[in-house]
C-alpha positions, 0 to 999 in steps of 0.5 A: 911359573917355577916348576910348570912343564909347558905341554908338549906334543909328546906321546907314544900313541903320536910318535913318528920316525923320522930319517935317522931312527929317532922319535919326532912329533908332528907339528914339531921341529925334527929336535933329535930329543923329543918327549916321548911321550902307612904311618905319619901324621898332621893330615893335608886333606885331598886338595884340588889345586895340588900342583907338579912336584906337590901332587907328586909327592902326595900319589908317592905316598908322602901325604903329610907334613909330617912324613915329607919332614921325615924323609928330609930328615935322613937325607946324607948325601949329595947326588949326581944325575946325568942328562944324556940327550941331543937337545941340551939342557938351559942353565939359564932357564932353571935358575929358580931349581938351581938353588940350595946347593944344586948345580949345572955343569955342561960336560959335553955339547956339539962343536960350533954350538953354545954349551946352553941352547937358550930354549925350554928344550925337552931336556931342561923341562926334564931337568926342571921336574927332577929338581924341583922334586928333589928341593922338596925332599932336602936333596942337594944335586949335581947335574951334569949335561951331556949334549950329544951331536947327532950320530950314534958316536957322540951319543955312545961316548956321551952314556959311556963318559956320564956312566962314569961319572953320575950316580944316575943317568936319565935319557929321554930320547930312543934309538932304533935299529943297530943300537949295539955302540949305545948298548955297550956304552950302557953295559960296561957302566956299571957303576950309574943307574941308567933311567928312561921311558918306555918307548914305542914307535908304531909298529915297529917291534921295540926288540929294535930300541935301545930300552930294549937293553933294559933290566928284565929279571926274568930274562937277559937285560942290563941291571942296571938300566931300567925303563918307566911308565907313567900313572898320569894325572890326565888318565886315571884308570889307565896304564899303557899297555906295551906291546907284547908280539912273539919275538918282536916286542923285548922291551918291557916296563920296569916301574911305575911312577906317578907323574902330573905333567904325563899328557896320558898313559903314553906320555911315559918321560915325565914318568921316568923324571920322577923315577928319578927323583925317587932313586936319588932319594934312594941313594942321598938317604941310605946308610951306606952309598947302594950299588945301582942293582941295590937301588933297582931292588929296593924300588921294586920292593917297594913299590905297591898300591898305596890306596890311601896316598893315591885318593888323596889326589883329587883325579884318583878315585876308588874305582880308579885305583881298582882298575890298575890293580887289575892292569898290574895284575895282568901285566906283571902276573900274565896267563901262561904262555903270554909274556910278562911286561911289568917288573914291579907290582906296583907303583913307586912309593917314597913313604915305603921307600923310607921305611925300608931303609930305616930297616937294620937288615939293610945296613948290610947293603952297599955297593959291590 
């Protein structure tokens, strides 16, 4: 149906590398692009069958009618977000997101290849859950494809071109090992908010990743790249818990975001497609355009544990929600002499999100 993501085969706990350092699945063709694994009013009840983007917005803090019509209501600009990948995304499968407005256009694909690869390839799923998000909340979105060829030279002028041009560019995809073109690409494009899952292969210490780059308030990391896990639909209770060994394990966890295609704690893409969903929101309804540092801020400021949104999705109980507390707790606020792994203390949330920005104190926030 419009909007399903087919289950896939992704996940951190059953990732390999394959021979060019990339994530692959077993039982699954070696793709270089592989899934990774308050206020309001006019009640809707906790219902069972809430599905995608629905329940979604219901664990994001949009519980009513009421409240979605609000956010709708302040949105002031179009947005463009950037898939960045080696899959390729299929325009002629997204036609039922591709409405209201929305556009594809393919900027960049292999040579001898067509510009649409004509599968359900990972990409157009995560293409299918930022727009379909996006349409519930009046967001009008301009997609732009990049299709790099396998090689790192094609994947950095790929983040470098889309840098350039989006607001947002998401990627679903790992490197390892020398990922220094990848890296630059990412840091000289200041201008676009660079999103994407948190990443683990085995063993391998993730210092070695290219989401190793991410922000990390604390320490040296790319401001304006940020990594997600998810709070899945499937593992209620249960967050994953990065690796953390002295002077291998960098990368850390920037949010969380509520996803119902997550196959469980480790499915972190699906995480990353509604993160970003929710910074889209976050520059279509802000007053003045906010830099990428800006909207980084404002999800992290506000994003908590919202008790009453989350229980009002059946799968989430109280005693649920208790043990991630505690989960957040320990990864953003650990025992002295263990390394912090979490940025923001909690959860992304859209209903807070929108009364943050109605606040006048941030009518002075624009970009640089």
């Amino acid at each position: 149906m419009p909007g399903a993501r087919p289950p896939t085969a992704g996940g951190i706990a059953i990732l390999l590398l394959n021979r060019q350092g990339h994530l692959s699945a077993p039982h699954v063709p070696l793709l270089a692009a592989v899934a990774l694994l308050l206020g309001g009013g006019g009640a809707w009840a906790q219902h069972p069958s809430l599905t995608g983007a629905d329940w979604e917005l219901h664990a994001l803090g949009v519980t009513t009618p009421r409240r979605l019509a609000a956010l709708r209501a302040e949105v002031r600009r179009p947005v463009t977000i950037a898939i960045v990948g080696q899959g390729g995304v299929s325009q002629s499968l997204l036609e039922p997101v591709l409405v209201a407005g929305n556009t594809l256009e393919y900027r960049q694909w292999p040579e001898g290849q067509a510009p649409d690869p004509g599968t359900d390839t990972h990409d157009t799923q995560a293409a299918r859950v930022i727009l379909d998000l996006t349409l519930k909340l009046n967001l009008t979105v301009r997609l732009l494809v990049y299709h790099a060829a396998e090689s790192d030279e094609s994947e950095a002028q790929a983040l470098a071109r889309a840098g350039a041009e989006a607001d947002i560019v998401t990627l679903y995809q790992s490197f390892w090992g020398d990922v220094s073109s990848l890296g630059e690409s990412i840091r000289r494009s200041r201008r676009a908010l660079f999103i994407s899952p948190y990443v683990e292969v085995g063993d391998t210490p993730t210092s070695a990743c290219l989401q190793a780059y991410a922000a990390k308030p604390w320490a040296e990391g790319l401001a304006h790249f940020v990594t997600v896990i998810p709070l899945a639909r499937t593992a209620p209770g249960v967050l994953l818990t990065p690796l953390s060994r002295p002077e291998q394990d960098s990368e850390v966890v920037n949010f969380i975001a509520p996803s119902y295609y997550a196959s469980g704690a480790g499915g972190t893409c699906p995480s990353a497609e509604v993160a970003a969903a929710v910074a889209a929101y976050a520059i279509a309804a802000s007053r003045d355009r906010p830099s990428p540092r800006d909207v980084v801020a404002l999800l992290g400021e506000t994003s908590l544990v919202d008790r009453a949104a989350l229980t009002s999705v059946p799968e989430f109980t109280e005693a649920a929600v208790a043990a991630i507390e505690q989960q957040i707790t320990a990864l953003a606020s650990p025992p002295e002499g263990t390394p912090r792994k979490l940025d923001a203390r909690g959860i992304l949330n859209l209903w807070a999100l929108h009364q943050a920005l109605a606040r006048p104190a941030l009518e002075g926030r624009t970009a640089a």
